[in-house]
N, C-alpha and C positions, 0 to 999 in steps of 0.2 A: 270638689273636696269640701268635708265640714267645716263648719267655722270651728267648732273644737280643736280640729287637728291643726290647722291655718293660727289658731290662736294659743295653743298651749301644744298639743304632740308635736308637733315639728320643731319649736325649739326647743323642746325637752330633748328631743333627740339630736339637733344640733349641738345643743350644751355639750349632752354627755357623747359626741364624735370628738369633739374639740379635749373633752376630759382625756379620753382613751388615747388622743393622739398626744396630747401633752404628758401622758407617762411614757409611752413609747419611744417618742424625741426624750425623755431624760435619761433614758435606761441607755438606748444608742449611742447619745451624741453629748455627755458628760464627760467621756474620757478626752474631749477637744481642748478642755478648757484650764487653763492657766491655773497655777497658785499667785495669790494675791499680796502683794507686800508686808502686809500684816497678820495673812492666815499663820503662818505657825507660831504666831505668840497668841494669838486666841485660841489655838489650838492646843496649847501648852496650858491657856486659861482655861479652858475647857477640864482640862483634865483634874487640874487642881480643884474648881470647884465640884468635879461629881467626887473625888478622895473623901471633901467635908463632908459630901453627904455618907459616902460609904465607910467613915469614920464616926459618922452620930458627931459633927465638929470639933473631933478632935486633932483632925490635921484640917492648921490655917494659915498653907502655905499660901493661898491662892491672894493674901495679903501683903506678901512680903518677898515671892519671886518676883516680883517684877519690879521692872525699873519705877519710881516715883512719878517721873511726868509722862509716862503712859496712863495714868492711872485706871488700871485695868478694873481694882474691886468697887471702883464707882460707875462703870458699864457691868449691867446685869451679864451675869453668865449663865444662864439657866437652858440657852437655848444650844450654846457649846458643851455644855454638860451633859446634854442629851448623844451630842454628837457623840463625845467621848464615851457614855456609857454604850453605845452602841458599837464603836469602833473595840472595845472590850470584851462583847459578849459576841462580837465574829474576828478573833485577831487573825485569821489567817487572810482576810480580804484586802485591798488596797487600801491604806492607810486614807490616801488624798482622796481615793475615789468615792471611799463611803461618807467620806465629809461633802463630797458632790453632789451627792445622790440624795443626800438628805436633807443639804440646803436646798435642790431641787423642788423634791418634794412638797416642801414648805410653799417655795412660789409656786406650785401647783395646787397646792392650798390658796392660794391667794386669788385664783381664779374662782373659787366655789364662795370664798368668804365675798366678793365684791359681786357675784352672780345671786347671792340673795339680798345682797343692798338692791340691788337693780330690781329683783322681784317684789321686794318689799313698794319701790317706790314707783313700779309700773307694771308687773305682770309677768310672764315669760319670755316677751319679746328682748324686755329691755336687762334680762340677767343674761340673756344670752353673748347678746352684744356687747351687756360690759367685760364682761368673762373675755370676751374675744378682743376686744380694743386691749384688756390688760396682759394679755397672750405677746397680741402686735406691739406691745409699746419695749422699743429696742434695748431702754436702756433699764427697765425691769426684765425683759428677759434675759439679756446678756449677763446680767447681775447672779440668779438666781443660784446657780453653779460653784461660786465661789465668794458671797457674800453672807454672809451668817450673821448677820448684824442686820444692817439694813432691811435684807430680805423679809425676815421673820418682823421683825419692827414693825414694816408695812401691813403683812398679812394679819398681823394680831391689831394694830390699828382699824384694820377693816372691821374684822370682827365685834370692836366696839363700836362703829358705824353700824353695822346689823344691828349689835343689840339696843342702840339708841333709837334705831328706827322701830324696829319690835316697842320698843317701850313705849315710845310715843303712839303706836297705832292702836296699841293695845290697853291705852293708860283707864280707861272710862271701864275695864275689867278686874274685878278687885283682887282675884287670886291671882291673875298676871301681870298685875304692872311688879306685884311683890317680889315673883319670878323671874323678871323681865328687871325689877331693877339688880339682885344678887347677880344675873349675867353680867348687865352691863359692867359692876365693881369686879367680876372675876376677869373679864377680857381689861379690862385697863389694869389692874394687876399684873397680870401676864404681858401686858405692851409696855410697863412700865420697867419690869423685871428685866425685861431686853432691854431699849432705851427709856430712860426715865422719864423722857420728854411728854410721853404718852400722858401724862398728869395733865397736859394742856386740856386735855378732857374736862375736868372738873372746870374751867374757867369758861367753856362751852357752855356746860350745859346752865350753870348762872346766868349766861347769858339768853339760853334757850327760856330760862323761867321770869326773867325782867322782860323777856318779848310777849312772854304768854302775857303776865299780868298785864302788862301793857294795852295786848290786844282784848284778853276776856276779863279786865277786870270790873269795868261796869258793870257787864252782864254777872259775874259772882255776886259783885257785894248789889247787884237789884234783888239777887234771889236768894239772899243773905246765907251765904255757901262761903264765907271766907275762912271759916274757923276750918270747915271739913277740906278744903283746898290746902290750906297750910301746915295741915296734920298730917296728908297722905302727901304733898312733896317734902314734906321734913324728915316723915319714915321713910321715903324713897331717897333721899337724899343720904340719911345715915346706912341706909343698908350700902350703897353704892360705893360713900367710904369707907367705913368699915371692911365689906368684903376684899374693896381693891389694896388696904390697908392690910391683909391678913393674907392677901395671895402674895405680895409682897416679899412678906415676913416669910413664908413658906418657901419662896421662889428665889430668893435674892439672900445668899449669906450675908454680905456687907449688910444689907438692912437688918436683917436678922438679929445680929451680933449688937447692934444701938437704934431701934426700931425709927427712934425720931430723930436723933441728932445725924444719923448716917446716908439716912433719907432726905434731908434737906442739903449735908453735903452735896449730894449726888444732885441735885438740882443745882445746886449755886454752880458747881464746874461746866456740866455738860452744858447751860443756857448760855455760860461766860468761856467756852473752853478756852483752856489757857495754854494755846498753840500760835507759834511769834513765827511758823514759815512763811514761806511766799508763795502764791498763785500765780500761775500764768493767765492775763486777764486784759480782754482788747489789746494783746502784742507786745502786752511788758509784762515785769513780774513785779507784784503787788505784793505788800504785807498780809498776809489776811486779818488780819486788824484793822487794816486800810483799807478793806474792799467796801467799795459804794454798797450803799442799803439797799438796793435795787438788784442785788448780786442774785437772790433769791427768783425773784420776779423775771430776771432776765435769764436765767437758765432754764427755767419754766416753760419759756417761748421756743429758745435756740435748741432745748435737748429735744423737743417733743413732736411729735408730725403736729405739721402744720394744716391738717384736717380737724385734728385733736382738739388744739388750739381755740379753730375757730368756733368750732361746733360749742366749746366751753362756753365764749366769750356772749352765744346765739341763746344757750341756754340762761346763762345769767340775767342777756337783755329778755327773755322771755318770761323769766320769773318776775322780774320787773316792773312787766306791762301788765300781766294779771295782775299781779298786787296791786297796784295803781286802781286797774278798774274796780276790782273787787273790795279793794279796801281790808283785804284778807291774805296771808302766805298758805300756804301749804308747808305745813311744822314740819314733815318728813324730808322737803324741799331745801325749809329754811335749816334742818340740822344739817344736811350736804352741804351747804353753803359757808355756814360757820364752820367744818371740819375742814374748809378750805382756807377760807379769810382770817379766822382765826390766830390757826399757826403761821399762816405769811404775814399777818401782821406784826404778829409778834419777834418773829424775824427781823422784820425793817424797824420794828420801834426798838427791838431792842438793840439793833445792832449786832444779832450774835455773831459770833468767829465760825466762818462756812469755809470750806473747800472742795475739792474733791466731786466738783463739778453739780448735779443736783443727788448725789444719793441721800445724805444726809438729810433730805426731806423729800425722800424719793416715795413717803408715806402720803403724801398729799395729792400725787395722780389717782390715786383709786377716786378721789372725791373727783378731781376732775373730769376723770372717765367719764362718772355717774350723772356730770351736770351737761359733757355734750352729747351723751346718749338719749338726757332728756331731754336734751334740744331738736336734736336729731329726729325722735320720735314724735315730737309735739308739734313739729313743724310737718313733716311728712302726713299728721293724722289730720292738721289744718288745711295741705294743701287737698289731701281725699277729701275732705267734706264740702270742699266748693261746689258748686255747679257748673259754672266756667272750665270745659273740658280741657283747655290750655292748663288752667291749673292741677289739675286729677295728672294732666302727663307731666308737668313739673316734679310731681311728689316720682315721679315713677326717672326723670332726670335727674332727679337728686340722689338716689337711693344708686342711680348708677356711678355718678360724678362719686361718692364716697369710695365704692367700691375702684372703681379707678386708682384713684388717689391711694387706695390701701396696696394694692398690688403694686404701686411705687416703695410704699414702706414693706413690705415683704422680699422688693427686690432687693432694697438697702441693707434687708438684715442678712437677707442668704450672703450678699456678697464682702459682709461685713466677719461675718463669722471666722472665727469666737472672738469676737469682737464688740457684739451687737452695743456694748456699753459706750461704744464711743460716736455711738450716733450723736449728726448734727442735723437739726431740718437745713431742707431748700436755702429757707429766709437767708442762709449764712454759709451758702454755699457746699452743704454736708460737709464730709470729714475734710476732704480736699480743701476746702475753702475757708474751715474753720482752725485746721491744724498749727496754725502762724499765731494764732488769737488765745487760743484756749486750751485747756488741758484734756489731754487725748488719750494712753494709756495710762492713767495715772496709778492704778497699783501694779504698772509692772507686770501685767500675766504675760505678756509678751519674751519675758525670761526663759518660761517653759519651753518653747518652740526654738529661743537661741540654743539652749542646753541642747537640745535633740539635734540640731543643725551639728553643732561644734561634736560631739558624737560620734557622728558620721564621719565626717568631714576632717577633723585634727589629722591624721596623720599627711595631711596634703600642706603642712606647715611644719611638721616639727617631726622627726624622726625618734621621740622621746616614749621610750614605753609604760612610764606613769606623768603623763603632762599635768601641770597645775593650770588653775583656772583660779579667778577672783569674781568676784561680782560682788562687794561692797557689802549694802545695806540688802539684795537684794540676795544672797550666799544660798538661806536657807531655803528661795527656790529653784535656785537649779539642780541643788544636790538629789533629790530623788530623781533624778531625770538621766543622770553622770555613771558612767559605770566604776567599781571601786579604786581604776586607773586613776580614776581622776584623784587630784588633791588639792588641796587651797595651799596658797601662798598671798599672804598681801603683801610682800614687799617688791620682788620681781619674778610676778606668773608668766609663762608663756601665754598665758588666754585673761581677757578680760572678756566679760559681758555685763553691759551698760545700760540704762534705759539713757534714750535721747533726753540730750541735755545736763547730763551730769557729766561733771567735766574730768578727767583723770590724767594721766603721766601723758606729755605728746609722744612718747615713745612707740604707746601702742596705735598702732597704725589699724583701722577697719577693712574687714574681708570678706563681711555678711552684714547684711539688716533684715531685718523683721519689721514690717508695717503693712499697711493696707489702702488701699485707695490714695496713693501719693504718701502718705504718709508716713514718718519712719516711726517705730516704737522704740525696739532695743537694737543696738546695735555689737557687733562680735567683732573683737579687733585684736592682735597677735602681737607680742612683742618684738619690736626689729630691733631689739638690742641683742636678743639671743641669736646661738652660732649655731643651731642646729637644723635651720629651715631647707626645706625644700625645695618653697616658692616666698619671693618675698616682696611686700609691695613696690609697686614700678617696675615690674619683671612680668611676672604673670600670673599673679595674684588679681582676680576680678570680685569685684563688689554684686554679688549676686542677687542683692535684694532688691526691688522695684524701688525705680528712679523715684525722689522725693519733690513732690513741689511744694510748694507755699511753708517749709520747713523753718522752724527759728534756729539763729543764729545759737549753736553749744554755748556761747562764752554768755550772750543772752541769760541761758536756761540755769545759773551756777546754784545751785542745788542738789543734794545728795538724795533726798529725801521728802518724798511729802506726806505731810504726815494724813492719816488715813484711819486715825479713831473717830 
């Protein structure tokens, strides 16, 4: 075979196998997957913010529905807005499903935007494999389904990773750094619009321009280039603002409505979020105000295959030792690096308020991806160039031992599914071993499948032909699941449905659970105060969910809610 084909047609066409198979898996296997504890309030946002737009602003409800400490118009809704105007112009389709389908989408997007970081910074081989590492990674695919927040966050994150790498590879090109810098302000616009956090960017790239001078400022001011150096990053610096300033305003009503004072709100909350629940964290529950600064770092480890992991840790030591020798980084290298260090640093210095396991900077694996795929490749291309035939078959042992290791994580997700979000690596035992320690279903999708259970199943408890059912905080996801028999009662339903750990009346006795791998999610439980049962527990009522192990104590877990903006 050619080296062409061997070095660019083959993965192009593995790329685009892995594309074609990641729409087909969304179109199939969307309907599996859960609503999320807080989808129908951002789904409610969603709506209100496309009204403002199809009002020209003059409906701003999307200010004042909602409760105060949600604070919903200081998270962008631009990208729920999309959702709802599409749920709009097809009403006859499934409500929950084209919100599926279309946060899908996005994380399928997510593959193409971190497949050209990878090309940018090594060729074909290495967009391929990033594309496929961000595929296999459990708890961005498990996500992508029912996440409209985070998902999109991440994806358009990447995208200013492209455009920064573009920028930088291109900057010595005077019509396209100009180009290349208007992208980069439009994608951080657009990742800011979703989460605001995305502005970390600007505090990058300052830093990317103190490294430059650092490293080429002699060489400027020998060849007396300082004026023309600080004229074209000053234009490329305002164009960056400005543009990302103006997508913003276009993208974000709340900014919109007070361009700067509404905009730095939205920074002071989200960096400080001002959420006093608790975590479950090393086997107790925590403030999250109180979670060690290391909360970040350490989730980073336990969510992520432990191939990912290392292959990261190989690439870093490898950028390392070239700089060393060379006395020089590779800038496409070093901005991967900082789109990683950056934001976790700023995390642990600052101490922000984190839960909800790593989604909340679940934007920072694409940079990871990108540094153990470089590792991965730079190591493998170090051990071909030996002469020592022992090492030529190492590269060719290594390349298997990955693969190995990946069809462990593929078995993890199939058997996780629709789950895949609650993946734990090895290090901690996966889910089994980490479910006692850490937060496992945390928004709840596990509701959907109790609702479908209790469905089926209710009249083998209660002889009632409109049964009520409660499920608390968690109501407005069972009901599309419920036939119109059902009805809510919160004072004394025949049915509750629970996610483990939330504690309720001892009355209701459990007769189903939902979980996976040992572990329990939500559990279905019947009231034995009422007189109209059939079967009732201690009689012949069985618990038909998979035995639990490594389970926390309910009285442990005493929380209704976690919060999940």
């Amino acid at each position: 075979m050619s080296k062409i084909f061997l070095s660019k047609t083959l993965p192009l066409i593995l790329l685009g196998g892995l594309l074609l198979t990641g729409l087909v898996t969304i179109f199939t296997q969307s309907g599996q997957y859960g609503i999320k504890v807080d989808e129908p309030i951002q789904d409610s946002y969603g709506h209100a913010v496309m009204e403002w737009y199809y009002t020209l602003g003059r409906d701003t409800s999307f200010l004042t529905a909602f409760p105060a400490d949600t604070y919903m118009p200081e998270h962008g809704g631009i990208f729920d807005a999309g959702i709802a105007a599409v749920q709009h112009a097809f009403p006859p389709a499934d409500h929950w499903q084209v919100r599926r389908i279309i946060t899908a989408l996005a994380g399928l997007l997510g593959l193409v935007a971190i497949a050209l970081c990878g090309y940018e910074m090594g060729g074909y081989w290495m967009a391929f494999l990033a594309a496929l590492m961000l595929w296999l990674y459990p708890r961005y695919y498990g996500a992508i389904y029912n996440n409209p927040k985070d998902i999109p966050a991440t994806v358009t994150t990447t995208l200013v990773l492209w455009g920064a790498l573009l920028l930088l590879k291109q900057w010595g090109q005077e019509k396209r750094y100009l180009r290349n810098s208007l992208l980069v302000g439009f994608f951080i616009g657009l990742a800011a619009s979703i989460r605001v956090t995305a502005v970390i960017w600007y505090a990058i790239f300052v830093l990317v321009v103190l490294g430059w001078w650092f490293l080429r400022g002699r060489e400027v001011r020998r060849e007396h280039r300082v004026r023309a150096e600080l004229s074209k990053q000053g234009i490329s610096a305002l164009v960056i603002g400005l543009s990302s300033w103006l997508t913003m305003i276009v993208l974000w009503p709340y900014v919109f409505l007070n361009p700067v004072v509404n905009l730095l709100r939205s920074i002071k909350v989200l960096s400080k979020y001002p959420w006093d629940g608790s975590v479950l964290y090393n086997g107790a529950l925590v403030a999250a105000t109180k979670l060690p600064r290391i909360y970040s770092l350490e989730w980073l480890v336990i969510g992520s295959p432990p191939t990912l992991v290392l292959f990261a840790l190989l690439g870093l030591g490898i950028v390392g030792v070239v700089s060393v020798r060379k006395r020089l980084i590779d800038p496409q290298v070093a901005v991967v690096i900082l789109s990683l260090l950056v934001p976790l640093g700023a995390m642990i210095g600052l101490h922000s308020v984190l839960y909800n396991a790593l989604r909340q900077f679940l934007f920072l694996i694409p940079s990871m991806i990108l540094l153990a795929v470089y590792g991965l490749v730079q190591m493998v291309q170090y051990l071909r160039g030996r002469k020592q035939r022992v090492l030529r078959l190492a590269a060719v042992g290594l390349a298997v031992l990955i693969l190995a290791s990946y069809v462990q994580v593929i078995n993890d997700m199939a058997n996780l599914s629709p789950f895949e979000y609650t993946y734990f690596s090895p290090f901690v035992g996966g889910l089994a071993g980490a479910a006692r320690n850490f937060e496992t279903d945390y928004w709840a999708t596990c509701s959907e499948q109790a609702a479908i259970w209790l469905a089926q199943n209710y009249q083998h408890y209660t002889n009632s032909s409109a049964p009520s059912v409660e499920a608390g905080a968690n109501q407005d996801q069972i009901s599309p699941f419920l036939a119109p028999k059902f009805h809510r009662d919160s004072v004394n339903s025949d049915f509750y449905i629970v996610p483990i750990g939330v504690p309720i009346d001892p009355k209701y006795k459990t007769i189903h659970t939902i979980g996976m791998r040992g572990a329990i999610f939500c559990l279905i439980k019947v009231n034995s105060t009422i007189t109209h049962h059939e079967a009732l527990p201690g009689k012949n009522v069985v618990i038909t969910g998979k035995p639990a192990t490594g389970i926390p104590d309910v009285k442990m877990l005493q929380q209704a809610f976690i919060g999940s903006k």
